[in-house]
C-alpha positions in Angstrom: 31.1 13.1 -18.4 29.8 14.3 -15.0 27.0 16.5 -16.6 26.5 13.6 -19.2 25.9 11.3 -15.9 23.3 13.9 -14.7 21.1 14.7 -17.5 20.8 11.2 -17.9 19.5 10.6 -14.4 17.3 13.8 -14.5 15.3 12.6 -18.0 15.1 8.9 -16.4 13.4 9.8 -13.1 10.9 12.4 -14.7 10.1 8.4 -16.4 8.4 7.6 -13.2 5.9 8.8 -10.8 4.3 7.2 -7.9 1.0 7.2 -6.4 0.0 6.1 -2.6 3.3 5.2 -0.3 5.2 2.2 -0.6 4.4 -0.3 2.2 5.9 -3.7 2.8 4.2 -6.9 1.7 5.9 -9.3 3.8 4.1 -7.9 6.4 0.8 -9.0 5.2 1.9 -13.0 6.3 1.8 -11.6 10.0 -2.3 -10.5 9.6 -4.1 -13.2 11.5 -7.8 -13.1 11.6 -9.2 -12.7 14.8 -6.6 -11.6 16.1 -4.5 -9.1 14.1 -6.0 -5.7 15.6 -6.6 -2.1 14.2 -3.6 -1.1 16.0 -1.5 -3.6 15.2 -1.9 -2.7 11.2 -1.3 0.7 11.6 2.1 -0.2 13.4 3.1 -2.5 10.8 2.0 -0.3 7.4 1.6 3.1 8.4 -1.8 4.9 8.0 -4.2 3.5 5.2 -5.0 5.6 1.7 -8.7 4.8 2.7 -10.5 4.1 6.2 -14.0 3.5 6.1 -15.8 2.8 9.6 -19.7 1.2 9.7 -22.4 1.5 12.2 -22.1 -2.2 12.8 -18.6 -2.1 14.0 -17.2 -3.3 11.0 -14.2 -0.6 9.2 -12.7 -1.2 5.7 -9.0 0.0 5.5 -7.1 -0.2 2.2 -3.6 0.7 1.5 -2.5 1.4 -2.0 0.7 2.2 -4.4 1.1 2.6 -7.9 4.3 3.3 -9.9 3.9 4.3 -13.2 7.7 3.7 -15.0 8.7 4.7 -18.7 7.3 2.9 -21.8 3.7 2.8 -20.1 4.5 0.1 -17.5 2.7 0.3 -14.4 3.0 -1.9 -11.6 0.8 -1.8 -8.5 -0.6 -3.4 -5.3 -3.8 -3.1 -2.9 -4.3 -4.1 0.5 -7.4 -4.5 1.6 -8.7 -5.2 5.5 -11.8 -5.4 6.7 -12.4 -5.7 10.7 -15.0 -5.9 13.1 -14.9 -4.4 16.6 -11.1 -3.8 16.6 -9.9 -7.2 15.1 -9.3 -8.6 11.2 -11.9 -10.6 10.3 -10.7 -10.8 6.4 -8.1 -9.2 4.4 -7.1 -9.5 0.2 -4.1 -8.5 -1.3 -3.8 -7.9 -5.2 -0.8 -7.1 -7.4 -0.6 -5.5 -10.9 
């Protein structure tokens, strides 16, 4: 039974891969524009997947994850935050 119990978990978990690292959207409702700082993301989701800085002062951070499960299901979600000099000035979430 026990070896039964195993091979089943092994084939089941080799259904699923990941892409990015996980992060927590109930965060996202603390972002405030104008004030929600570089800093202050980074605390709350960990370093982004993308960080993009500008001559103007403006940065474009994005954090992503993807989990691809069996039977070709794949669910993701992007956060996107753009700031200027230091502070949110807009922000988009998406989910798939």
């Amino acid at each position: 039974m026990k070896v039964l119990m195993l091979t089943l978990v092994l084939s089941l978990s080799a259904c699923s891969s990941s892409t990015g690292q996980n992060f927590d959207t109930a965060k996202i409702q603390k972002i405030q524009t104008g004030k929600t700082t570089r800093g202050d993301l980074l605390s709350m989701f960990g370093p982004p997947d993308s960080d993009s800085a500008y001559a103007d002062g403006q940065r474009v951070m994005m954090w992503k994850y993807s989990e691809a499960r069996a039977r070709d299901t794949t669910e993701g979600k992007t956060l996107t935050v753009q700031t200027r000099n230091g502070k949110v000035f807009s922000f988009t979430f998406s989910k798939s």
